[in-house]
C-alpha positions as CSV (number, residue, x, y, z in Angstrom):
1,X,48.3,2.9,-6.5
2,X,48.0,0.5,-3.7
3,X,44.9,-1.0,-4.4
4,X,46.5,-1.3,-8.5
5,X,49.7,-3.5,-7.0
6,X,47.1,-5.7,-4.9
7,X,44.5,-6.4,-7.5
8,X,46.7,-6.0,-10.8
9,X,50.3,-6.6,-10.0
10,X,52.6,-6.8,-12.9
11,X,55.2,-8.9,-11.4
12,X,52.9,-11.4,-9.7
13,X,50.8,-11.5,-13.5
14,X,54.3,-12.1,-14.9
15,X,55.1,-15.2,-12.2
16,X,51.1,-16.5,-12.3
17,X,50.8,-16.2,-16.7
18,X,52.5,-19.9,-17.2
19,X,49.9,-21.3,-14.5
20,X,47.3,-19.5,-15.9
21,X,48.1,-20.5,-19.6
22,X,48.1,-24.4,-18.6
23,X,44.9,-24.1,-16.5
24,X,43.1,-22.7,-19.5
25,X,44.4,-25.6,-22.0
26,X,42.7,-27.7,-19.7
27,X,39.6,-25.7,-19.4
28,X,39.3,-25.9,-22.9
29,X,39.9,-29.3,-23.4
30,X,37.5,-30.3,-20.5
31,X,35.1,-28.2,-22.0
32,X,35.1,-28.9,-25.5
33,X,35.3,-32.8,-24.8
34,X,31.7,-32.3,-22.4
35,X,30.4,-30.3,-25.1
36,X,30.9,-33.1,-28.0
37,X,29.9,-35.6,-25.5
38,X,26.8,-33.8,-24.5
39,X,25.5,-32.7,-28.2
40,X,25.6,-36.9,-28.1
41,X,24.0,-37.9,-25.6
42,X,21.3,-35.3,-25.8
43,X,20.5,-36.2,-29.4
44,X,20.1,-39.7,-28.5
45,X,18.1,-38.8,-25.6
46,X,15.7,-36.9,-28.2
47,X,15.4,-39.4,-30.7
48,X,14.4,-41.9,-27.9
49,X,12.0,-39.4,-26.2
50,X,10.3,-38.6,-29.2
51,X,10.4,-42.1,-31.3
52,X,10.9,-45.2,-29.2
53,X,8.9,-47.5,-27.4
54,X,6.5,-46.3,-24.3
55,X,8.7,-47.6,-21.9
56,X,11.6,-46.5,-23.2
57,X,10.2,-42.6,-23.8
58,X,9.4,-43.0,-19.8
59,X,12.7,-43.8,-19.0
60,X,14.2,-40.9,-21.8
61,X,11.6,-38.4,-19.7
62,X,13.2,-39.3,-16.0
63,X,16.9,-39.3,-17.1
64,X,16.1,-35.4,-18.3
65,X,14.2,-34.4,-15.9
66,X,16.6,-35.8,-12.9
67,X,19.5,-34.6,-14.5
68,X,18.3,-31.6,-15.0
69,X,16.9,-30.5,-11.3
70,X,20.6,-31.8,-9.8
71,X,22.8,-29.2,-9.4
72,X,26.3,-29.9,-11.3
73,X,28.2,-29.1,-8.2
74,X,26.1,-32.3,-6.2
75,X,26.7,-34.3,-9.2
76,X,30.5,-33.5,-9.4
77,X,31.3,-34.4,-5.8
78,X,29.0,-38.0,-6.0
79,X,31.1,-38.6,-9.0
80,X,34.3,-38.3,-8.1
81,X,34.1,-39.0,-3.9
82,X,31.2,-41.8,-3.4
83,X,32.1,-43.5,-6.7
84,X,35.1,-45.2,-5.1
85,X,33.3,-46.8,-2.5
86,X,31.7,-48.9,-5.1
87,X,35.0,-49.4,-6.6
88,X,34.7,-47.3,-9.4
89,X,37.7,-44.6,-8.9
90,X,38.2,-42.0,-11.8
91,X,40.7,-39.5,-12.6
92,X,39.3,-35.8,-11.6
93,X,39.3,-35.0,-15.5
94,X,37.0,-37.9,-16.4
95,X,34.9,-37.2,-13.1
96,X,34.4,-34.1,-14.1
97,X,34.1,-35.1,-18.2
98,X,31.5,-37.2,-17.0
99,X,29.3,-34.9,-14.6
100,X,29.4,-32.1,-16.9
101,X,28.0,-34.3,-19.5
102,X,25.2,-36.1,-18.0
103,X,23.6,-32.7,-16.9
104,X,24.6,-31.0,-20.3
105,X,23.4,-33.9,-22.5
106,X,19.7,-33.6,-20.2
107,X,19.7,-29.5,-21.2
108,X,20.6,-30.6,-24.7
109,X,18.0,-33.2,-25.7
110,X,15.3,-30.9,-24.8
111,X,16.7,-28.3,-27.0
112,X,17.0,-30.8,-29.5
113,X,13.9,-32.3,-28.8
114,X,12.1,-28.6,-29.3
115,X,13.7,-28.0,-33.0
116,X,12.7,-31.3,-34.2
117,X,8.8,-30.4,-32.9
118,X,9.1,-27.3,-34.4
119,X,9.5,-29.2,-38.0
120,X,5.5,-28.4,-39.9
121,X,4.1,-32.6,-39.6
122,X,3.7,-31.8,-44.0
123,X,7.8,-32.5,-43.8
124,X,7.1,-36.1,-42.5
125,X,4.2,-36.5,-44.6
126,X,6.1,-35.7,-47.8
127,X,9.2,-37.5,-47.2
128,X,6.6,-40.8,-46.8
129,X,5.1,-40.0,-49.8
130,X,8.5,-39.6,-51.5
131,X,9.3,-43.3,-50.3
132,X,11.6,-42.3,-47.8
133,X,12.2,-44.6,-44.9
134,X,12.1,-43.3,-41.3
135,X,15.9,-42.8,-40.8
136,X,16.2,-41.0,-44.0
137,X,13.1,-39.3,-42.9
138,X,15.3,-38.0,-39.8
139,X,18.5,-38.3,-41.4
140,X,18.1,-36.1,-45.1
141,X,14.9,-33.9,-44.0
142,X,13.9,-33.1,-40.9
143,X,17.6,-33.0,-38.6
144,X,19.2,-30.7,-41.1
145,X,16.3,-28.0,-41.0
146,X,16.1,-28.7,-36.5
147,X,19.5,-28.1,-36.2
148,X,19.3,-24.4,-38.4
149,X,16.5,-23.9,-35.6
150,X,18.7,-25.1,-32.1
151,X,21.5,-23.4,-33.1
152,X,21.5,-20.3,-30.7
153,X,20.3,-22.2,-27.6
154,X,22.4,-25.1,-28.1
155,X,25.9,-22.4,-28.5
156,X,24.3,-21.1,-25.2
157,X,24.4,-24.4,-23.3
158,X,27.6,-24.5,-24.7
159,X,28.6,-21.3,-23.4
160,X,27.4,-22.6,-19.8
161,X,29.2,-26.0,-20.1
162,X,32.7,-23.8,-20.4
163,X,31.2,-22.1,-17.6
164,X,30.6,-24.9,-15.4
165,X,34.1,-26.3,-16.0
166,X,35.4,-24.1,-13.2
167,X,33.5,-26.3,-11.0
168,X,35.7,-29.0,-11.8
169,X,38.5,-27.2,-9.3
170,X,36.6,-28.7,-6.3
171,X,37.9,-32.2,-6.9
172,X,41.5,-30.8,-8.0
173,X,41.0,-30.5,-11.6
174,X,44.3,-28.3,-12.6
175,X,41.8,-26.3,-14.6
176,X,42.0,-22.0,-14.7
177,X,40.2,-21.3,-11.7
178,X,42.2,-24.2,-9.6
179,X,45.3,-22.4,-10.7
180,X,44.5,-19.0,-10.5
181,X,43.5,-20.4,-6.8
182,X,46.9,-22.0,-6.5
183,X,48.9,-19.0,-7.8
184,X,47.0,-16.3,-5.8
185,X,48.1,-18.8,-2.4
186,X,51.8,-18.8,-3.7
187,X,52.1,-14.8,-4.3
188,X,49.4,-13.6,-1.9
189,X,48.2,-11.5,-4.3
190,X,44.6,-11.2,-5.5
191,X,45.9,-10.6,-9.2
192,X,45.8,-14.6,-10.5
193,X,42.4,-14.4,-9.4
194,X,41.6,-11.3,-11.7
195,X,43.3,-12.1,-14.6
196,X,41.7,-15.6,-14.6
197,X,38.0,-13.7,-14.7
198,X,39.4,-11.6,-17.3
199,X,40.2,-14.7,-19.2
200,X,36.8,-16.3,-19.0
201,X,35.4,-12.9,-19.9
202,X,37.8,-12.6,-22.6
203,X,37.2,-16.0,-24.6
204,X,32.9,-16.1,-23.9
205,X,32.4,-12.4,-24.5
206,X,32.7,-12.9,-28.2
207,X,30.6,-16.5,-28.0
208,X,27.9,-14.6,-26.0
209,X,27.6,-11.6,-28.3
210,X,27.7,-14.1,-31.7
211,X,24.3,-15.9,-29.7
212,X,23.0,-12.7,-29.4
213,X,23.6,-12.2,-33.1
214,X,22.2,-15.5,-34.1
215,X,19.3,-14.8,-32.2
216,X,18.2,-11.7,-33.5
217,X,19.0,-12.9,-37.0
218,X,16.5,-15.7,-36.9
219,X,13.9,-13.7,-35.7
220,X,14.1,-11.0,-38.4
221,X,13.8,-14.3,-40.9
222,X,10.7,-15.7,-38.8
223,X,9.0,-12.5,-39.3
């Protein structure tokens, strides 16, 4: 019984829930905006790896590569702490908007980057022969048929972004975790602390099993 009040306590979930709710509207909304962001940036990061100029593919190749061997927490705390000494100061939402998507966009073009190579080279060849242009090339044939392909991996990396948003506590982001922090302080109590894990658990379970889904249903239609 005693180890059900410290870890579950009804009256300190009752107290914490309104802290809890607000932190996870943020998480959310952090999360979703990084996640738009990223699908962004990463596609653009493709399209230049795989289509521009030399130089430009060079440059496409480091930006993935460096963002992707940084570890989010690093990239967080440069953000929001050494920016202002160049006089760039940003709120802990946009610092965190920010870092989550310049890792998330790296992940992302190489996902995206992996469908489009995936695409036979007779789909190029026939669009040309059709008359289509390049950007309809991209636009009408080959994106549509890459993005049926990336789907499961890039709902993954989204899965991980909403993940990662908890990271965003460390530069006092009111997100769950920082409030579920915050709460479990003011009621010395554990419980805030396990009812936000049963949150996060709660919302990606059913994202995490629908990848798994996903998954296994394009491999029965590749075999």
């Amino acid at each position: 019984m005693d180890l059900f009040d410290t870890f579950l306590n009804a009256e300190v979930m009752r107290r914490s829930m309104p802290m809890l709710m607000q932190g996870l509207w943020i998480t959310l909304q952090l999360g979703l905006a990084s996640i738009v962001a990223g699908l962004v940036l990463g596609l653009g990061l493709a399209m230049v790896r795989l289509y521009a100029a030399p130089p430009l593919r060079v440059l496409a190749r480091v930006y993935i590569d460096i963002f992707r061997s940084i570890p989010l927490l690093v990239l967080l705390i440069v953000v929001y702490y050494a920016l202002p000494f160049v006089g760039l100061r940003l709120s802990p939402f946009v610092s965190a908007m920010s870092a989550l998507t310049l890792v998330s966009g790296a992940y992302t073009a190489e996902i995206f980057r992996a469908g489009i190579e995936a695409i036979p080279k007779g789909q190029f060849e026939a669009s040309a022969a059709l008359g289509l242009s390049p950007t309809q090339t991209m636009v009408d044939v080959i994106l549509p048929q890459a993005v049926k392909i990336v789907i499961p991996p890039l709902t993954n990396n989204s899965i991980n972004v909403v993940k990662d948003t908890a990271l965003a506590s460390v530069v006092a982001m009111p997100d769950l975790l920082k409030q579920a922090t915050q709460a479990q302080a003011l009621a010395a109590n554990p419980t805030p602390l396990i009812v936000a894990a049963v949150i996060y658990v709660a919302f990606l379970w059913p994202l995490v099993a629908a990848v798994s889904r996903m998954e296994r249903r394009f491999a029965a239609r590749r075999r």
